[in-house]
N, C-alpha and C positions, 0 to 999 in steps of 0.2 A: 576124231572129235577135237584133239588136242589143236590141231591145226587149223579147224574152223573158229575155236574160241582163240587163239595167237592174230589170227583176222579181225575177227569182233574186236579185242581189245585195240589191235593197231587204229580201227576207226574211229573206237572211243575215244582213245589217248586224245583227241582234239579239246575234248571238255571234261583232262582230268578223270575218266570215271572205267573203271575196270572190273570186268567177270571175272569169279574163278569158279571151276566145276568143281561141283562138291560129290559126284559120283555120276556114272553113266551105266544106264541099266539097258539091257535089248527087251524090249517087251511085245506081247502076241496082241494085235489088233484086235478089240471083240468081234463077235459074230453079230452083224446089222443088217440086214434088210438092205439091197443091193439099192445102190444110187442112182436114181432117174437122168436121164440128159439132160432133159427139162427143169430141172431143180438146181437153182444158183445159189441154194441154201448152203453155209459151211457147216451146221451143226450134224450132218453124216459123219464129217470125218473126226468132229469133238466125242460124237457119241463109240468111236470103234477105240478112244484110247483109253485104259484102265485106268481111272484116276486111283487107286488105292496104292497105288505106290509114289503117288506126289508127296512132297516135300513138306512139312509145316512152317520152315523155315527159309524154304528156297525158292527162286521162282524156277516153274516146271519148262522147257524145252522141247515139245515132242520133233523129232524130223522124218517126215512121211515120205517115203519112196515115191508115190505117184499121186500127185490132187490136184484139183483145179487149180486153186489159187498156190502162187508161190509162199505165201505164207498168210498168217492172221493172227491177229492178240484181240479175243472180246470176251477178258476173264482167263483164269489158269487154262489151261497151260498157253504157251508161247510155242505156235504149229509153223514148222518151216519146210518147202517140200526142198526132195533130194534131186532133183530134176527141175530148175528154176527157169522160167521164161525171160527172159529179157531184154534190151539194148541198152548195148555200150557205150558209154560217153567219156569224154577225152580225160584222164585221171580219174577213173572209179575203178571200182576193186576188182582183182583177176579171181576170185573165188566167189561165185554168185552166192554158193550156200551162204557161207559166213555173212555177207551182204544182205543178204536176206535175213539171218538170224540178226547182225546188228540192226536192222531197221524194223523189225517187230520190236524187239526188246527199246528200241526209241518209242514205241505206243506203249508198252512196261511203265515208260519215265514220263507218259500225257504228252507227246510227242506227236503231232497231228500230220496226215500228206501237206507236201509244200514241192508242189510243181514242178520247182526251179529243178531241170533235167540231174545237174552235178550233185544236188543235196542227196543226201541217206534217206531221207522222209518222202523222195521225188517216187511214184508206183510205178516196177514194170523196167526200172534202171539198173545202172549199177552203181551212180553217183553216193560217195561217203560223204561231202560234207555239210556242216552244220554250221547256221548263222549265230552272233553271239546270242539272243533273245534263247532260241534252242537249246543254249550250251548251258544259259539260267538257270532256263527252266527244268533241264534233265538233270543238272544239281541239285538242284532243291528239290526233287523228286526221288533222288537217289538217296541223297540224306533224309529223307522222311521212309521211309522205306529199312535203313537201316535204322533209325529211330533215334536220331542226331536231329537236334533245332537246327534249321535250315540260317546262315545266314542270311541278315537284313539289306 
């Protein structure tokens, strides 16, 4: 885990803003009512993780062995699979997980998709970077978040 967040942060470091793990727990998946094919829904895989050991103070992380989607952020926790789909574009990151866990935690900081293949926000890549508009707004997000007035 140590190794994926050293990732995370190297693609942060663009805009200034750095993780640190505040503990890492292994936890048992509940017991849910098995997943349809046909069902594009992600709340299956939200509903099989224990939230009773989330954080009050931290943002939650889960990293799922096997799911549809490579990752998702709609509310706690921050879901990243262990097995990421994606294509490679010319300077994006060698570790897809961490890639993935920095670009959900970009939807953490109201960081929206943005196409552009090389960007961290681009779906389905492994592009890390970030325009300055991006690097703004994930500041002033970050400092609201840790409960700093955002500069003007």
């Amino acid at each position: 885990m140590e190794l994926i967040f050293k990732e995370v942060n190297r693609i942060w470091f663009q805009a200034g803003i750095r993780f640190e793990l505040e503990c890492i727990d292994n936890l048992q998946a509940l017991e849910i009512p098995e997943k349809r094919w046909y069902i594009k829904d992600r709340n299956w895989v939200k509903a099989a993780i224990p939230t009773e050991h989330f954080s009050a103070t931290a943002i939650d992380v889960c990293f799922v062995k096997d799911m549809g989607p490579n990752g998702f952020f709609y509310g706690e926790p921050v879901v990243v699979c262990e097995k990421p789909e994606y294509h490679p574009v010319a300077g994006g990151s060698d570790n897809p997980v961490a890639r993935v866990a920095a670009h959900e935690l970009g939807h953490v900081l109201f960081l929206q998709h943005r196409q552009e293949h090389t960007n961290l926000m681009a779906s389905g890549k492994n592009g890390i970077l970030l325009n300055a508009q991006e690097i703004k707004d994930a500041r002033r997000r970050a400092l609201e978040i840790l409960g700093k007035k955002p500069e003007s």
